[in-house]
Gaussian input, Z-matrix of N, CA and C with variables (Angstrom, degrees):
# hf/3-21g

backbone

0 1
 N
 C     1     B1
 C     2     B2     1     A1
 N     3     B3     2     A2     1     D1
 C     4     B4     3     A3     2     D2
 C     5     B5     4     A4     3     D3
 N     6     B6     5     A5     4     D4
 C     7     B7     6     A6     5     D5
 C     8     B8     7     A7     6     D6
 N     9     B9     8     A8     7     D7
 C    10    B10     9     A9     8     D8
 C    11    B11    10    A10     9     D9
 N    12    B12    11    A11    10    D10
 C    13    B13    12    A12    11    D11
 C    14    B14    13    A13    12    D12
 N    15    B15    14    A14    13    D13
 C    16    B16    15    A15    14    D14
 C    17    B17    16    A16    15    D15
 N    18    B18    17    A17    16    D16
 C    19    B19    18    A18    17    D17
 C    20    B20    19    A19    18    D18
 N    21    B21    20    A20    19    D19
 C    22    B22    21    A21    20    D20
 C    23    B23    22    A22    21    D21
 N    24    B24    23    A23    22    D22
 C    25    B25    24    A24    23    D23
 C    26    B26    25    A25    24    D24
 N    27    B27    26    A26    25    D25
 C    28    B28    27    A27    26    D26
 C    29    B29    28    A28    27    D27
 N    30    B30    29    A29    28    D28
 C    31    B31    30    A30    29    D29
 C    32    B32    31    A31    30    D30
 N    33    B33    32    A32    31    D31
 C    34    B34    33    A33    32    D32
 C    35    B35    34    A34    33    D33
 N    36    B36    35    A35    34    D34
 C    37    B37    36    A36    35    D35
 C    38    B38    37    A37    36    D36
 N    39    B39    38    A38    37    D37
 C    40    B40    39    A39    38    D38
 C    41    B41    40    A40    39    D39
 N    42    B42    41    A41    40    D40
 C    43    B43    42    A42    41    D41
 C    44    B44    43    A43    42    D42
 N    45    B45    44    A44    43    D43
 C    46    B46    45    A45    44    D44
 C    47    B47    46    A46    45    D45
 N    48    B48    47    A47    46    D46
 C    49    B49    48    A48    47    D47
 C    50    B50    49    A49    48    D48
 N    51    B51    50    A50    49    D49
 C    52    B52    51    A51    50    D50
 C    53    B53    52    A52    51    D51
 N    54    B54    53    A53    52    D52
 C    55    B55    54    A54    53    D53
 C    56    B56    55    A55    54    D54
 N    57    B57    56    A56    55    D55
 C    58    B58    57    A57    56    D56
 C    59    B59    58    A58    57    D57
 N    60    B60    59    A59    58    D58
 C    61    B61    60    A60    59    D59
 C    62    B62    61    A61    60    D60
 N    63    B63    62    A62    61    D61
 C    64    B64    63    A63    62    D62
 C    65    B65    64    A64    63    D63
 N    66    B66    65    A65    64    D64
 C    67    B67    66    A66    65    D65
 C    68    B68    67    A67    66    D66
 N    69    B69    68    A68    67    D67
 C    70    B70    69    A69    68    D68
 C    71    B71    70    A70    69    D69
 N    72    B72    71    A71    70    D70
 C    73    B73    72    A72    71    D71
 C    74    B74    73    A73    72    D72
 N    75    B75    74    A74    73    D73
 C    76    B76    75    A75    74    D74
 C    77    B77    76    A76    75    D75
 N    78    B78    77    A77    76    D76
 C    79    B79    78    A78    77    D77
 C    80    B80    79    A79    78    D78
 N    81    B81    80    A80    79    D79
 C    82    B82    81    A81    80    D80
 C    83    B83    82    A82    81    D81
 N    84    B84    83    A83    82    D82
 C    85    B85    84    A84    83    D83
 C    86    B86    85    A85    84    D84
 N    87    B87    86    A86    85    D85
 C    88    B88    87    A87    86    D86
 C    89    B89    88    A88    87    D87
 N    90    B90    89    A89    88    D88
 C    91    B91    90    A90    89    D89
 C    92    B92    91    A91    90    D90
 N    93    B93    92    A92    91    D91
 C    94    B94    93    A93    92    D92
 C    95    B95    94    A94    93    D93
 N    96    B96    95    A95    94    D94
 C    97    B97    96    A96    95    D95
 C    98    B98    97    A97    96    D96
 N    99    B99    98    A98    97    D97
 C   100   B100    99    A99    98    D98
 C   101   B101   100   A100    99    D99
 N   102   B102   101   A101   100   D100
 C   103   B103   102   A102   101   D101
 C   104   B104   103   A103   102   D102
 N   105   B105   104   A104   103   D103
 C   106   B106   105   A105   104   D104
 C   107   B107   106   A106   105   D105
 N   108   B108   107   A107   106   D106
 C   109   B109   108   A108   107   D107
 C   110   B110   109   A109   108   D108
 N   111   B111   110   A110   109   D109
 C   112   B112   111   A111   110   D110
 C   113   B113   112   A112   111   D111
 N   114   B114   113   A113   112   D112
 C   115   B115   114   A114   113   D113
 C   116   B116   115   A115   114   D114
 N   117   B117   116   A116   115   D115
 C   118   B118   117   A117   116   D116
 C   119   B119   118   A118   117   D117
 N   120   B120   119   A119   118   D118
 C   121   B121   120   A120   119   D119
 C   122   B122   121   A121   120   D120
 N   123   B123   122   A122   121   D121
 C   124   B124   123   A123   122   D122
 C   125   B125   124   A124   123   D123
 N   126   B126   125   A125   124   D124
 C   127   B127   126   A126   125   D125
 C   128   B128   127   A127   126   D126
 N   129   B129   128   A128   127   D127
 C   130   B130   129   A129   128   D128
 C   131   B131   130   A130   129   D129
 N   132   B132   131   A131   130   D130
 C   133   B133   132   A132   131   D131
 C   134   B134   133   A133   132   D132
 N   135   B135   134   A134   133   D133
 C   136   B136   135   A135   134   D134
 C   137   B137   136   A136   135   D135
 N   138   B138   137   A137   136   D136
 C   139   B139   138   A138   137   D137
 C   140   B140   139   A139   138   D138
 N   141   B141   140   A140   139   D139
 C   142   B142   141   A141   140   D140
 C   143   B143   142   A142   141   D141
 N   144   B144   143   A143   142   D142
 C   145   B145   144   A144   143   D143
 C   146   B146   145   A145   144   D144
 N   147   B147   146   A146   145   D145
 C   148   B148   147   A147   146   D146
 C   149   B149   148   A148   147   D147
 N   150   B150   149   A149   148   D148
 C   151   B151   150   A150   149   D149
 C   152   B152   151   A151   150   D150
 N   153   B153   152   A152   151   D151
 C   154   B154   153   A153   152   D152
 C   155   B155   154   A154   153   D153
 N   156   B156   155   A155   154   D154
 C   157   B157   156   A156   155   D155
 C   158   B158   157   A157   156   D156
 N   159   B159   158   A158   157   D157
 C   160   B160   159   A159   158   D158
 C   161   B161   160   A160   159   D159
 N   162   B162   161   A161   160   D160
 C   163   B163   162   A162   161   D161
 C   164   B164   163   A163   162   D162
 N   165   B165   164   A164   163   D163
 C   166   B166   165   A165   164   D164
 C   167   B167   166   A166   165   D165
 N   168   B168   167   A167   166   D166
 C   169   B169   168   A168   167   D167
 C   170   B170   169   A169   168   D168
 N   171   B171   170   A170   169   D169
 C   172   B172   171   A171   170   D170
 C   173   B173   172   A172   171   D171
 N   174   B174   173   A173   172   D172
 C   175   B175   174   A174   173   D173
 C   176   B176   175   A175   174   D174
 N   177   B177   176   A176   175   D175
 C   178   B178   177   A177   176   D176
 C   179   B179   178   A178   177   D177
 N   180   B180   179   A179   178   D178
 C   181   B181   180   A180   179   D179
 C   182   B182   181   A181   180   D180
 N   183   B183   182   A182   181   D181
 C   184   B184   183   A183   182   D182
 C   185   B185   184   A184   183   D183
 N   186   B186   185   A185   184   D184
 C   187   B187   186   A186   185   D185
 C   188   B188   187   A187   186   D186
 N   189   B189   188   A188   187   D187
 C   190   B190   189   A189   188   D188
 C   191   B191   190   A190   189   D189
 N   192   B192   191   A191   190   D190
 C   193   B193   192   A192   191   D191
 C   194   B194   193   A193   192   D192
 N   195   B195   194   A194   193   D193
 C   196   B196   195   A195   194   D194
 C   197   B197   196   A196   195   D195
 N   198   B198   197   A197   196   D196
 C   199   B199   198   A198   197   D197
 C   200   B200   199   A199   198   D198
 N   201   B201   200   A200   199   D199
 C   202   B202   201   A201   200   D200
 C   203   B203   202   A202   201   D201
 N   204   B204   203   A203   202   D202
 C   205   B205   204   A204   203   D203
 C   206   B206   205   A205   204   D204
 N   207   B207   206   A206   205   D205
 C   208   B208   207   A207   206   D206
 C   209   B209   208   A208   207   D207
 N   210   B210   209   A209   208   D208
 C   211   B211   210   A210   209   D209
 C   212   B212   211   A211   210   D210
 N   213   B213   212   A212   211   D211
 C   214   B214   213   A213   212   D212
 C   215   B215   214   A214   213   D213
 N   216   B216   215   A215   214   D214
 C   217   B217   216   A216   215   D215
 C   218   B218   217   A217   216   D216
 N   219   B219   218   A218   217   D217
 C   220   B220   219   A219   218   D218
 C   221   B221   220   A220   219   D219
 N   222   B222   221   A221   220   D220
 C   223   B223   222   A222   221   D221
 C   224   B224   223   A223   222   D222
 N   225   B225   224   A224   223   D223
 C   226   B226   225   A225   224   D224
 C   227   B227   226   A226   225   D225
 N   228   B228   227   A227   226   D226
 C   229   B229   228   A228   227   D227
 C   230   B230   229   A229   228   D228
 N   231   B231   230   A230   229   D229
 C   232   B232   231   A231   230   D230
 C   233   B233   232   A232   231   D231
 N   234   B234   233   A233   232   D232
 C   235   B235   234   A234   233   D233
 C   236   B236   235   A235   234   D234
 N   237   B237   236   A236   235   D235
 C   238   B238   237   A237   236   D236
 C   239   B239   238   A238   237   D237
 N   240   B240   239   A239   238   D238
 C   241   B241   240   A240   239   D239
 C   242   B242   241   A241   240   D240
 N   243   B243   242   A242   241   D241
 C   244   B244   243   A243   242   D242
 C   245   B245   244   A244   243   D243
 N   246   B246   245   A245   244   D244
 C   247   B247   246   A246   245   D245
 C   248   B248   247   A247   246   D246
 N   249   B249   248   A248   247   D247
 C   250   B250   249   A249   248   D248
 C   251   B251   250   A250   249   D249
 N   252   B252   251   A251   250   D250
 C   253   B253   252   A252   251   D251
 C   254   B254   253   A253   252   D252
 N   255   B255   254   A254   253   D253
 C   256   B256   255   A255   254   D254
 C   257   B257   256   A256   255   D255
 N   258   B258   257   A257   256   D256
 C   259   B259   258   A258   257   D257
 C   260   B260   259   A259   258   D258

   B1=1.4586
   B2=1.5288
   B3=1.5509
   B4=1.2994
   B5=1.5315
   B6=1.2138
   B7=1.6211
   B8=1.6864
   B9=1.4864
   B10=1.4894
   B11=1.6906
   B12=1.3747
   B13=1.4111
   B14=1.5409
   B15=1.4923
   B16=1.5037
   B17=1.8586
   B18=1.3992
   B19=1.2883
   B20=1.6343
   B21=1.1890
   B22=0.9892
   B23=1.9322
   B24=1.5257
   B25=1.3339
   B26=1.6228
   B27=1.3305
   B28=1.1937
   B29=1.5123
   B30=1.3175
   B31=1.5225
   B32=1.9157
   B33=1.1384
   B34=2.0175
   B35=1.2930
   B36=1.7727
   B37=1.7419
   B38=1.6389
   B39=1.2131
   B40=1.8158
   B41=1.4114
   B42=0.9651
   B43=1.9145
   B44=1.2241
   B45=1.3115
   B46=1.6386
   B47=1.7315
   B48=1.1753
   B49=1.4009
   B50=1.4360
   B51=1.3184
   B52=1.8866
   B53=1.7929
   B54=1.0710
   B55=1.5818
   B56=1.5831
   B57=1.6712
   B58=1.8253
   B59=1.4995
   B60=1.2184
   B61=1.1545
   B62=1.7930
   B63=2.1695
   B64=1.5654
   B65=1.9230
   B66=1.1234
   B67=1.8854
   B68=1.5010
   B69=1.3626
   B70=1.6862
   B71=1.1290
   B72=1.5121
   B73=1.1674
   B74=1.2431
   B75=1.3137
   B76=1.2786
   B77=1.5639
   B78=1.5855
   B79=1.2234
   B80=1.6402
   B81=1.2679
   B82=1.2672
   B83=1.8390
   B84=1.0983
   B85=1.3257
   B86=2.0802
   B87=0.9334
   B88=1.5234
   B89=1.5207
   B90=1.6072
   B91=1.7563
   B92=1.6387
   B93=1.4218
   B94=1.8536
   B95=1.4854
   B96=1.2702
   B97=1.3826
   B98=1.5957
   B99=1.0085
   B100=1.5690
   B101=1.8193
   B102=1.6301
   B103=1.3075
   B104=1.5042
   B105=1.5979
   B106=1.4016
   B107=1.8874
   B108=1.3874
   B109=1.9392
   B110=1.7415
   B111=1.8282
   B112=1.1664
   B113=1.8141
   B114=1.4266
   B115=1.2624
   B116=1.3209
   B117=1.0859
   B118=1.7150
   B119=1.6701
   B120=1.5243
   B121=1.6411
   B122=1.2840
   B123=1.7727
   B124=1.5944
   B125=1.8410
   B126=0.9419
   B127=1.3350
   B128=1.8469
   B129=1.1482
   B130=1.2023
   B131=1.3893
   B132=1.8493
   B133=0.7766
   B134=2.0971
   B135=1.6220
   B136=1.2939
   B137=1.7514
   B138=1.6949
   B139=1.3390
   B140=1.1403
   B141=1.2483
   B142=1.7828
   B143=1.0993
   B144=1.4285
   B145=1.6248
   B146=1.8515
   B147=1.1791
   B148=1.4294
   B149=0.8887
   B150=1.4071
   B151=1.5562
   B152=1.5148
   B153=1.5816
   B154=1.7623
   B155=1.6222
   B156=1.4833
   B157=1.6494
   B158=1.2719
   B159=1.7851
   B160=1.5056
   B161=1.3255
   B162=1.4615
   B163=1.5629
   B164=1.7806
   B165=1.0251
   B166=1.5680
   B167=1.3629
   B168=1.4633
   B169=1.4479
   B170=1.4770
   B171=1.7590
   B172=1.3937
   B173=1.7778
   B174=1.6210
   B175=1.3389
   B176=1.8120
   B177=1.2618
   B178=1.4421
   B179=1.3088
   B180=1.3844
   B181=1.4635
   B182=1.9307
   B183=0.9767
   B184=1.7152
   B185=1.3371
   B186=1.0209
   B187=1.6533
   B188=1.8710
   B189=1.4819
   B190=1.6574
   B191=1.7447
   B192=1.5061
   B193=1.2925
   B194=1.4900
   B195=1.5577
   B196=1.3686
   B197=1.8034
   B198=1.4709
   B199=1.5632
   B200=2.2292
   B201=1.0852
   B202=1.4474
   B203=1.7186
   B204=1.6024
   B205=1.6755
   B206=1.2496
   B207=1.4786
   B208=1.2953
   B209=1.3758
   B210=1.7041
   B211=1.1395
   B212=1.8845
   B213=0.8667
   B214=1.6026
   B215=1.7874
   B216=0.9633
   B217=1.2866
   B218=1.8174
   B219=1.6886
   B220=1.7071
   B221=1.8589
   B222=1.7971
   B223=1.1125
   B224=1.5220
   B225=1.6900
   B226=1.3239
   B227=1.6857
   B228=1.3224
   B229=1.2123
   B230=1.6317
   B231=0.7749
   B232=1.5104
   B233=1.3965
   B234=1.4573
   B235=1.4901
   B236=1.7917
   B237=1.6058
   B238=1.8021
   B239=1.5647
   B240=1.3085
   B241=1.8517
   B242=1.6285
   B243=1.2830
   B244=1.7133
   B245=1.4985
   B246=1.1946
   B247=1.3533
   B248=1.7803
   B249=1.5349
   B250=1.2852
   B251=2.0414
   B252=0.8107
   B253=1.7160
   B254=1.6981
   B255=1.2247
   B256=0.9433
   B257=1.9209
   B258=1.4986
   B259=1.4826
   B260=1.5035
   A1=108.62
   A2=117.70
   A3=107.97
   A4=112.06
   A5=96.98
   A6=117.93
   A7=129.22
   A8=91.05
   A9=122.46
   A10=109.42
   A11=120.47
   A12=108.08
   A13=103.22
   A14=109.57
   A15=123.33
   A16=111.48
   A17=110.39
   A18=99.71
   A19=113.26
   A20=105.66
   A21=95.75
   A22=122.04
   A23=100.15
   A24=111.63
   A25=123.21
   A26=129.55
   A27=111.94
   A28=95.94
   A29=133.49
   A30=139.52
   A31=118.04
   A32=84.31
   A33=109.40
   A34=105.04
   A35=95.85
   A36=101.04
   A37=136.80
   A38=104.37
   A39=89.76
   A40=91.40
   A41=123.54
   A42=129.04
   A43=94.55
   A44=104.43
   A45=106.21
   A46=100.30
   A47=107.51
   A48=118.64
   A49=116.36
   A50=134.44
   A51=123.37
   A52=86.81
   A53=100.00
   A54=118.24
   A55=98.07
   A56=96.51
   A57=115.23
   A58=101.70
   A59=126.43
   A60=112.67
   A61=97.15
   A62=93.77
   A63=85.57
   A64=76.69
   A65=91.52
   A66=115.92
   A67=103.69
   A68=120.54
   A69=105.14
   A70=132.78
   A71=125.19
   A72=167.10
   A73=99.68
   A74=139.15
   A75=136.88
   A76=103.40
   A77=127.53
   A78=111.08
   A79=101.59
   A80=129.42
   A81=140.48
   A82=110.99
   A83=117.06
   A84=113.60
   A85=103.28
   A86=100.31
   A87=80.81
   A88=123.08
   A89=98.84
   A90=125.02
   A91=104.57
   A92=100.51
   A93=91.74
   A94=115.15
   A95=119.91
   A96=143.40
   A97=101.90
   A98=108.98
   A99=131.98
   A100=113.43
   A101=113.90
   A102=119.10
   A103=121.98
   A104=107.77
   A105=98.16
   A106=119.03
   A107=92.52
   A108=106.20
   A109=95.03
   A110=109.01
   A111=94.52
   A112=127.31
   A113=98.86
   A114=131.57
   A115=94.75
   A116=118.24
   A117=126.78
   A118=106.47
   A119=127.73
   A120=109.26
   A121=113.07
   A122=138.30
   A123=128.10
   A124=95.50
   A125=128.41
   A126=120.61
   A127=111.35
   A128=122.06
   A129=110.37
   A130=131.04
   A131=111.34
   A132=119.49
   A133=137.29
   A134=89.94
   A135=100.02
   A136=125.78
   A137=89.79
   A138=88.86
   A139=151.86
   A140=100.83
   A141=137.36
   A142=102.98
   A143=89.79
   A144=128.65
   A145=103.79
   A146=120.01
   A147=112.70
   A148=139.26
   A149=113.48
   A150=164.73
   A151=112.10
   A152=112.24
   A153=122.36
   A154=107.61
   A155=114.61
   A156=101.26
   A157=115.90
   A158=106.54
   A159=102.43
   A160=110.29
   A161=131.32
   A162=116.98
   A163=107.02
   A164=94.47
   A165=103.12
   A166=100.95
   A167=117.10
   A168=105.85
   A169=137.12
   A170=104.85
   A171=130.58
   A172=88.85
   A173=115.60
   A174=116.47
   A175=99.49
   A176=123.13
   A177=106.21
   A178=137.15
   A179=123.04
   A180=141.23
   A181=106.20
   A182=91.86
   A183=93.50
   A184=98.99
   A185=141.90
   A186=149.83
   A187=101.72
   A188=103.47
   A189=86.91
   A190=100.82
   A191=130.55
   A192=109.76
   A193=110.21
   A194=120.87
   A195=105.62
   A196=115.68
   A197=92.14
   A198=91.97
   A199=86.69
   A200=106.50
   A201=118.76
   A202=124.95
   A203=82.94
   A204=96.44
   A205=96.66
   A206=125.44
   A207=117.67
   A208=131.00
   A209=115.84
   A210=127.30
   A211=93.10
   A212=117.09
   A213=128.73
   A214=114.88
   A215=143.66
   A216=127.91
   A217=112.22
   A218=95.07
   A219=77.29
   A220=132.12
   A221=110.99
   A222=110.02
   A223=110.45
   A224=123.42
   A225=105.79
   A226=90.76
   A227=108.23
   A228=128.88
   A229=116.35
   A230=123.99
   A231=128.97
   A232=107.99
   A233=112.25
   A234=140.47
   A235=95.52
   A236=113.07
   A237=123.28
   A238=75.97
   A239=114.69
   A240=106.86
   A241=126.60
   A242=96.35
   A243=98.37
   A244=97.89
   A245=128.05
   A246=111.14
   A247=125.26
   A248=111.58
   A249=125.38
   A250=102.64
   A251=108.31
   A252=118.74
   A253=107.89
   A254=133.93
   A255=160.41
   A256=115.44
   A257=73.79
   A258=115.20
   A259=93.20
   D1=141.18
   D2=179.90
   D3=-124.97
   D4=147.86
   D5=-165.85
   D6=-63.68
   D7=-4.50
   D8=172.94
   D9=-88.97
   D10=124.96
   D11=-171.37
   D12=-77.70
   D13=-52.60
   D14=-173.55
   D15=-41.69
   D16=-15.39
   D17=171.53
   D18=-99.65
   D19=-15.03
   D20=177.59
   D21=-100.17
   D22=34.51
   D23=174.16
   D24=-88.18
   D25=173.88
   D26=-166.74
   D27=-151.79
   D28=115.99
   D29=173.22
   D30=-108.30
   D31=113.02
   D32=-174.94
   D33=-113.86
   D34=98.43
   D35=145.10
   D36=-114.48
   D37=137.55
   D38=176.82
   D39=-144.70
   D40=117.60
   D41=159.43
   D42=100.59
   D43=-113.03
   D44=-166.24
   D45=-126.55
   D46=28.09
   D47=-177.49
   D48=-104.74
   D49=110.09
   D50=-170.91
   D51=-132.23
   D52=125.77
   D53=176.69
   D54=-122.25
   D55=148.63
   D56=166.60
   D57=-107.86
   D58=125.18
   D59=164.35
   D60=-113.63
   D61=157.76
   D62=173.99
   D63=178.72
   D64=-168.45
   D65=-166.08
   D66=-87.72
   D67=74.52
   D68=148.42
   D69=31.42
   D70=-85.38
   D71=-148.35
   D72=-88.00
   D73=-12.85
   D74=-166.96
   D75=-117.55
   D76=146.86
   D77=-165.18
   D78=-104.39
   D79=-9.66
   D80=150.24
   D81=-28.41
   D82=-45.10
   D83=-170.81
   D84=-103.64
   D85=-40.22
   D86=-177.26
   D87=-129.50
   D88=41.51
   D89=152.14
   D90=-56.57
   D91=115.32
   D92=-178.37
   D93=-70.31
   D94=-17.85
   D95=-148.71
   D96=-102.26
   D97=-76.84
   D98=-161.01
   D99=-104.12
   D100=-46.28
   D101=161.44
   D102=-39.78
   D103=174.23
   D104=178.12
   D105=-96.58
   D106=-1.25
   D107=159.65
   D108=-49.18
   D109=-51.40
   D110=-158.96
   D111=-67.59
   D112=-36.38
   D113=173.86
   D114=-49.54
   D115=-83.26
   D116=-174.50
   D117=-36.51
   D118=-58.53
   D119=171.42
   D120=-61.06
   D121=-33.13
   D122=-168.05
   D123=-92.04
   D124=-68.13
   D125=-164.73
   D126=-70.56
   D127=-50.34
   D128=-178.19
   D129=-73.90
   D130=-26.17
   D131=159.72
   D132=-47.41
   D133=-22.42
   D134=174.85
   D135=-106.31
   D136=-20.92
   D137=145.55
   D138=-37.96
   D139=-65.10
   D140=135.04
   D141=14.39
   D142=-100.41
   D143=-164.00
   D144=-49.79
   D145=-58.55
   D146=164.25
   D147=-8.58
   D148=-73.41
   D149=143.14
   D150=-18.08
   D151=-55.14
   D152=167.79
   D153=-70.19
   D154=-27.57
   D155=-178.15
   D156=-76.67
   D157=-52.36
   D158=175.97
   D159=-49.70
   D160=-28.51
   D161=-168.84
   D162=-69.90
   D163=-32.71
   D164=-179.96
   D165=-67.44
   D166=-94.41
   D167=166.68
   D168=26.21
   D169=-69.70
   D170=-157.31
   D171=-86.81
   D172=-45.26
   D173=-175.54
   D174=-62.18
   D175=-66.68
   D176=178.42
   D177=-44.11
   D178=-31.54
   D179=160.48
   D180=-54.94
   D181=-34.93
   D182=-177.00
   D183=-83.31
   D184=-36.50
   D185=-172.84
   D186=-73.03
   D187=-34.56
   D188=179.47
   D189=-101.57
   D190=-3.74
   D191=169.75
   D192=-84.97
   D193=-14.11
   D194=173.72
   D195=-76.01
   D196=-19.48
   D197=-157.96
   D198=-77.84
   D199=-25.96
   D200=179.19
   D201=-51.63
   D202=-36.29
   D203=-164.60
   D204=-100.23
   D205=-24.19
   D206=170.58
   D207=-76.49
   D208=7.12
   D209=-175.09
   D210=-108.30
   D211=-13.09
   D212=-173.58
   D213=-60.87
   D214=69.61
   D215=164.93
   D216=-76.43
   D217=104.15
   D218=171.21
   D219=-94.08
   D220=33.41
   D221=155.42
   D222=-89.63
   D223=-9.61
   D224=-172.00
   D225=-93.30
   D226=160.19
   D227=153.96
   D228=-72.10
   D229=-72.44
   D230=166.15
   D231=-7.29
   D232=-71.82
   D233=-146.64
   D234=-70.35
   D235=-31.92
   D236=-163.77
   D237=-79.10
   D238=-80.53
   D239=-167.95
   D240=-31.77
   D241=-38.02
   D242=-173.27
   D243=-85.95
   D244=-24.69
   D245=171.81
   D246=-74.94
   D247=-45.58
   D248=172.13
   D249=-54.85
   D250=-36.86
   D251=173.32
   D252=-79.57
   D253=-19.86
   D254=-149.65
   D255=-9.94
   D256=93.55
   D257=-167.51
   D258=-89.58

């Protein structure tokens, strides 16, 4: 066992789930301030959050190229200009 808490920490992600695991009892992990409880609500928390906008972001961008391509006929002529112009 080592006398260092930070090694003896443990980080689990799968999906949209990210857990810290570590010892209670130790003030390294659940200092709200300075610990890594604290770290984990200011830094990861905004990580996070980043992470949820671009996803959104990327989902709205996909919502106007479908709505885009579905306005697309490429036997009309018309339809190629107003799209390449993207009217």
């Amino acid at each position: 066992m080592t006398d260092n808490p930070a090694l003896s920490s443990r980080y689990l992600c799968r999906g949209h789930a990210f857990v810290v695991v570590g010892k209670a009892s130790q003030p390294f992990f659940v200092d709200p301030e300075t610990g890594l409880l604290g770290q984990f609500r200011h830094q990861y928390f905004v990580v996070n959050l980043i992470a949820h906008f671009q996803k959104a972001a990327l989902m709205l961008f996909s919502e106007w190229l479908v709505v885009a391509i579905s306005q697309l006929d490429v036997h009309d002529l018309d339809s190629v200009r107003a799209f390449k112009r993207g009217a």
